[in-house]
N, C-alpha and C positions, 0 to 999 in steps of 0.2 A: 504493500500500500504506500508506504513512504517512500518509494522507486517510481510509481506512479504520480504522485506530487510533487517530486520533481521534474519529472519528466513533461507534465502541463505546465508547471510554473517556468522551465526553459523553454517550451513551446510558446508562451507568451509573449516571454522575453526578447524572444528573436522577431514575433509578430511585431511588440510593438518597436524595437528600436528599425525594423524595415521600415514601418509607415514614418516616423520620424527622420531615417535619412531620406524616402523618398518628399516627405516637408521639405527638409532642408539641401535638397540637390535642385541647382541650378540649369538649365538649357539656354543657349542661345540661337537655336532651333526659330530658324523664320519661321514655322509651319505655328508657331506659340503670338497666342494673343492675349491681353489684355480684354478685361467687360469692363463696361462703365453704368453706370446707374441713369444716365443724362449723356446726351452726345453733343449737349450745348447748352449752354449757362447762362440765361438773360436777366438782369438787371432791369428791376422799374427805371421810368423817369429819373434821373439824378441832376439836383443843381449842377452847376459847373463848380469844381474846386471843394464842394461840401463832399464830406464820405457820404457813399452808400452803406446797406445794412450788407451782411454776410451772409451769403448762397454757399451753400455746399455740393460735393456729390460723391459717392464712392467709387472705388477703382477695385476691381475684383478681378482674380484668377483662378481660372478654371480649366484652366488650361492642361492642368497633368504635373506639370512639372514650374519649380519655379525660377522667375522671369529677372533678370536686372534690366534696367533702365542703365541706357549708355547716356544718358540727357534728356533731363526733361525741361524748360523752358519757355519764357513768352516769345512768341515769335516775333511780334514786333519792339520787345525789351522794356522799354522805360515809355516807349513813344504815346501810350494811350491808356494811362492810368491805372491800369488794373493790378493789383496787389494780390497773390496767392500763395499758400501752403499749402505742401506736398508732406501727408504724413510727419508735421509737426516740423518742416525745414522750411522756410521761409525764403523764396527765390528773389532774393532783394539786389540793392545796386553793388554790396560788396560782393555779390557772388555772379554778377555779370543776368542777374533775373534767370539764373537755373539752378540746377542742381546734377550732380555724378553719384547721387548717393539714394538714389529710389530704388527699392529692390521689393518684392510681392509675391514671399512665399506660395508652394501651392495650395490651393484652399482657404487661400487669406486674402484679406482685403486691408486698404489705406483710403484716409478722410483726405479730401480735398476741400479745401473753406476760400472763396473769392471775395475781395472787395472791390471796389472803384472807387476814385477822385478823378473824373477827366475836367481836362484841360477847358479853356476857355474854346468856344466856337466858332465865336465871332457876328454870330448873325441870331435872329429872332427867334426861329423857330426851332424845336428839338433837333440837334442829329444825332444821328446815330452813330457809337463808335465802337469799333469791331478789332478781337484779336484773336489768336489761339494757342495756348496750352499745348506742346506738343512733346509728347512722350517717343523717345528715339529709345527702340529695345537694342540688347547685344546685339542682334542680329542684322542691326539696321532697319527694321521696318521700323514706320513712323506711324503712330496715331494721334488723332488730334481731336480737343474737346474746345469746341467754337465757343468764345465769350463775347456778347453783345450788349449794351445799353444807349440809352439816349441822354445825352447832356444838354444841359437845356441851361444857356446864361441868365446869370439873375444878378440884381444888383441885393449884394449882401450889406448890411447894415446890421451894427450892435449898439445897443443903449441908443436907440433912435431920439432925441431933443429937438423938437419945434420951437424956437427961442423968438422969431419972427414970423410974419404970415406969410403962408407958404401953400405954391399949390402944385400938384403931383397928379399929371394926367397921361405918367407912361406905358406904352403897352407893354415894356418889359417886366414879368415879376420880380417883386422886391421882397428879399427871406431877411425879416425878423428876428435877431435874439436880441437876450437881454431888456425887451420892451421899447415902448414908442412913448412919449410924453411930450404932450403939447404945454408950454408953457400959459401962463393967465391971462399973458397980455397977446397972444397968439394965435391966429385961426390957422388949421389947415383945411385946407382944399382936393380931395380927394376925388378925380372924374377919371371913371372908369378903369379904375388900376387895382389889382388884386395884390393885398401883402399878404404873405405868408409867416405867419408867426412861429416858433418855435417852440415846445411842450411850456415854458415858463416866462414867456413873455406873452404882454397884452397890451392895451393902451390903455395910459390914465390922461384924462382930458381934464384941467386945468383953465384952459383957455376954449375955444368952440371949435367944433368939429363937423366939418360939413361933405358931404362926399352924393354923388351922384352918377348918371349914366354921361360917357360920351363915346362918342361915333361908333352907338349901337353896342356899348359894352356895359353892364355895371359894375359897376362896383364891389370889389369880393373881399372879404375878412372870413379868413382859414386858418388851417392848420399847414405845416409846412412838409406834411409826409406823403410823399408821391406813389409807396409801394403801398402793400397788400398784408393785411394781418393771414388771411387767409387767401387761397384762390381765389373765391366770389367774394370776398370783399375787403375795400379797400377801405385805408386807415382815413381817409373823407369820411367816410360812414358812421367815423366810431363819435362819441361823442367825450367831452376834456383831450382837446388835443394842442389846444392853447386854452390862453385866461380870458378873452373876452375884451369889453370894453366898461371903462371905468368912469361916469362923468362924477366928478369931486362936486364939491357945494357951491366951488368958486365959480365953477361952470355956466352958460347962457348962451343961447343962440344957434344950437346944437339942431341941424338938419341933415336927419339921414333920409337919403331919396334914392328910389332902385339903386338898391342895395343888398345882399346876401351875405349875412353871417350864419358862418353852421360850424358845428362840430368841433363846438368849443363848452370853456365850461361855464362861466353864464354870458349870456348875450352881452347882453347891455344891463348895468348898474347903475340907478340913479339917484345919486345921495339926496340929504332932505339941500334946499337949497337957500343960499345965502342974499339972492335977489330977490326983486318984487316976485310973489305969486304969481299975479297974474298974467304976467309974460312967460309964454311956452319956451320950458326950461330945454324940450323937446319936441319936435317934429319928426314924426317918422312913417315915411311916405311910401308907397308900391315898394315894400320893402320884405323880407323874408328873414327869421330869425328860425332858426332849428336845428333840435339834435343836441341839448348841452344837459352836459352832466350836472350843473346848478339849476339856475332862475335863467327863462328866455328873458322876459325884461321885469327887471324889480326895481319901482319909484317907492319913492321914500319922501312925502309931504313935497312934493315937486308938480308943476302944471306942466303934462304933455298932449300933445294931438297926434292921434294915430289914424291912418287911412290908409287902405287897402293892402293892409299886412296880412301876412303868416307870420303865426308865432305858434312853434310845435314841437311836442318831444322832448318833455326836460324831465330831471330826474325832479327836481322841485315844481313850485308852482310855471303856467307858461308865461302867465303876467301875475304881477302879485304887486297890486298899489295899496302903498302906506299910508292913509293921509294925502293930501295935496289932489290935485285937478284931472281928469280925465276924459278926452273926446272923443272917442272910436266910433270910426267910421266903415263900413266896408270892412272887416276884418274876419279872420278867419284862427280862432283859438285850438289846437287840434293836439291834445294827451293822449298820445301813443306810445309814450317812452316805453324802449322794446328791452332795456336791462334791468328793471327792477321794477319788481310789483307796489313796493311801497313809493311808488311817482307821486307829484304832487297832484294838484286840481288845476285844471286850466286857467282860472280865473281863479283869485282871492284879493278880497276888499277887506281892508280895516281900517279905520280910523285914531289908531293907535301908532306912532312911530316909538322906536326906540321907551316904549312901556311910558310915553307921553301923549295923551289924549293931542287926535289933530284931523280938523274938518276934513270929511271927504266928500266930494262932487264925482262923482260917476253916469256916464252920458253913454249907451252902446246904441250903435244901432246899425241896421240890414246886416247880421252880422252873425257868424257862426260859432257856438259853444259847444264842443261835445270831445268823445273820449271810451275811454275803455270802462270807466267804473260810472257806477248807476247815477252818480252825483256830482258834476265836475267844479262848479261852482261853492266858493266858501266863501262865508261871511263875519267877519268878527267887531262886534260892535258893543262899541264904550258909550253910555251913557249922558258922559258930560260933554262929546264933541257932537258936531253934525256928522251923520248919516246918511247921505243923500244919493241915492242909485236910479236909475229906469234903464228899460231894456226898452226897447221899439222895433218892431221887425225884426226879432232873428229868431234862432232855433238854440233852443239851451236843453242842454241833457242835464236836468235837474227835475225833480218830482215838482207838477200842476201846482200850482200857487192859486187859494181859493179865498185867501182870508182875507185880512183888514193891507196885507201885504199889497196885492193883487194890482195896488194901482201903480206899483211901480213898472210892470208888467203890461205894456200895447202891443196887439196884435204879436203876439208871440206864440211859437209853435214847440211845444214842451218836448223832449224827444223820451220817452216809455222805454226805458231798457228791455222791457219783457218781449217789446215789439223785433226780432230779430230781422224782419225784413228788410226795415228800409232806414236805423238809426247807426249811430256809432261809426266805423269805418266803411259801411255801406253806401257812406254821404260820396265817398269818395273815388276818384279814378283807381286809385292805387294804394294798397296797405297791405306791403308786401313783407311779413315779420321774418321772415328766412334770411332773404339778402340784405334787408335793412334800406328795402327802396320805398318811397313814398311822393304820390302825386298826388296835391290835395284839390286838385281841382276836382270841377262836380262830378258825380253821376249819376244817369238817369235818374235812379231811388231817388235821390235827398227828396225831401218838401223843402228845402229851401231855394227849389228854384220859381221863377216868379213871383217870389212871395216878399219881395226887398218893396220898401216905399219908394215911389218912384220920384217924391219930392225933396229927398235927402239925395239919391242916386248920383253916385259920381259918373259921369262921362265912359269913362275905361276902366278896367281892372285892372289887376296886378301886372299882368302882363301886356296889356297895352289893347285889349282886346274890348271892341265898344260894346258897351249895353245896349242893349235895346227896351223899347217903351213899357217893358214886366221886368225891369231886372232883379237878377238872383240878390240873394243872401252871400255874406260871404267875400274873400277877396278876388273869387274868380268867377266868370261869366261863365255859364253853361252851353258848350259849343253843340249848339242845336244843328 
């Protein structure tokens, strides 16, 4: 028996130190390849001169026997930004961008990780720029893994300062860090130019802030990440991807006009304010705020006028006025925040700032309130200040108001959660909670189309699209 247990235990032994020489024996046998995981490696959008994020891919053998790398290498070297490692060796400029030291046992595989910095362009629009990765075996056969991205010039700026009035109507984008701040004595002038902010930069406005559409562009306040959290979707989508904008107390004169902030973390902040009341501390015109991880817009005892906005998707309230003045006109209120159930309310009114009683005036009208939960609207009211609210032609997803309340309440169309048919995201084109898409314009369901006063009725909608002699509810015309 013990002539037998050795005799398996030597039979192992030989089995296993064969499979470990045939690991560790080398060929240079052309007939020997390399597998790759990816046969090309593409890079989102990239500023020009900012890093990109890191792409990887594996490099595997399968081939029987194992492979050296007689060079591996960027073929175009240093010329077009790209930065890689090979199995933890770095093909940098001391080593001429290669390597003589890659070898891939058989049955084994090596991480490959790329980045990018390309170079300046020179010109407006994305290009594209292309290298490849080229693995030279013993054997001389060559394979190659294609690297490709778009650089796209931008004018970068850190710790952006408005010291003087200043106006910025470039079509090139402008990336953001370290924040934007318009000084007191300062306006800027923003037509038609999109900045890109950086995860912790935002704008505090100090002095007034005005921005609008030119030659057919608006106005865009983003985030500055061009790639893809996932496949389907894109870091646009997510929402806290910058801070927002900040108007201070010192603030006045503040017009925003087709305009689009999204996918930040609160819109627009508008502190209690340090001027007359009754001059609109804000205006905020065919404008779209959506997608932030705070408050879409949160005043604070401040007078603003709103007209034919979106305001949608925030993990807080989507407008939440404290005190001070409110006009809405044409607006479209829309609580779908798609990452957390505890969202806030579309709409909250108090009278209350800072736990200091403070009149509030509230004015809605042809205008849309609604949402995922049975109640979107909230109200908190202090006793010792004014309370003052009416709704006028729109559609609120709040339980029928029957009592002593009721007059604040004209022609208004209650929306019934239990009604599955035609309320809630039904109103809408689009409320797509998978990819994180959303188009709030109408569809057929809502009741709120025709059902807008036609004596309050603005001309055009959000998008520039004319009403006609019934128009909808809402910031967007129903394209009949």
């Amino acid at each position: 028996m013990r002539q037998l247990q050795i005799y398996i235990w030597s039979l192992l032994a030989v089995v296993f130190l064969a499979a470990c020489s045939d690991d560790d024996s080398f060929s240079s046998s052309s007939a020997l390849r390399l597998t790759f995981s990816a046969d090309s490696v593409k890079v989102d959008t990239v500023f020009s001169r900012v890093p990109s994020i890191t792409r990887t891919f594996w490099v595997y053998n399968k081939s029987g026997d194992g492979i050296r790398c007689q060079n591996v290498r960027l073929a175009k070297g240093n010329q077009t930004g790209f930065r890689v490692n090979v199995d933890g060796i770095y093909l940098g400029a001391a080593e001429g961008y290669q390597s003589s030291e890659i070898e891939v046992r058989n049955r084994d595989s090596i991480r490959v990780f790329v980045e990018v910095t390309t170079p300046q362009v020179n010109q407006l629009e994305p290009k594209e720029i292309t290298d490849d990765l080229v693995f030279t075996l013993e054997s001389g056969v060559e394979q190659r893994v294609h690297l490709s991205a778009w650089a796209w010039d931008a004018i970068l700026l850190n710790q952006f300062h408005i010291i003087s009035d200043t106006t910025i109507s470039t079509i090139q984008p402008i990336v953001i860090s370290g924040g934007l701040v318009i000084d007191s004595l300062a306006t800027l002038r923003l037509l038609g130019t999109t900045l890109y902010f950086h995860e912790n930069a935002g704008v505090d406005v100090y002095g007034t802030l005005i921005t609008d559409a030119f030659d057919g562009r608006e106005s865009v306040f983003r985030g500055d990440r061009l790639d893809r959290m996932f496949d389907y979707l894109p870091y646009d989508r997510v929402s806290g991807q910058w801070q927002g904008i900040h108007i201070h107390s010192s603030s006045f004169g503040n017009e925003i006009r087709n305009t689009d902030i999204h996918s930040t973390y609160n819109g627009i902040v508008c502190d209690s304010a340090a001027c007359d009341e009754s001059i609109p501390r804000l205006i905020l015109e065919n404008s779209t705020i959506h997608n932030c991880q705070g408050y879409g817009l949160l005043v604070k005892h401040s007078n603003v006028l709103i007209r034919n906005c979106q305001i949608s998707n925030t993990l807080h309230d989507c407008f939440a006025l404290y005190g001070g003045k409110a006009d809405v006109l044409h607006t479209t209120l829309a609580q779908f925040y798609p990452f957390d159930a505890a969202r806030g309310a579309a709409l909250s009114l108090s009278n209350v700032t800072g736990g200091v009683p403070a009149d509030l005036c509230f004015t809605m009208r042809n205008s849309i309130i609604t949402g995922y939960a049975d109640d979107v609207i909230i109200g908190k009211k202090d006793t010792t200040a004014v309370f003052d609210y009416t709704f006028e032609n729109c559609l609120l997803r709040t339980p029928k108001v029957t009592d002593a309340d009721s007059v604040h309440y004209i022609s208004v169309v209650f929306e019934d959660s239990k009604d599955t048919t035609m309320v809630g995201k039904k109103n809408f084109l689009t409320i797509d909670e998978e990819n994180l898409y959303y188009d709030f314009r109408l569809s057929a369901k809502t009741r709120a189309i025709d059902a807008a006063n036609p004596t309050y009725a603005l001309p055009i909608d959000r998008l520039g699209l004319r009403r006609d002699d019934l128009p909808d509810m809402g910031a967007y015309e129903y394209m009949k």
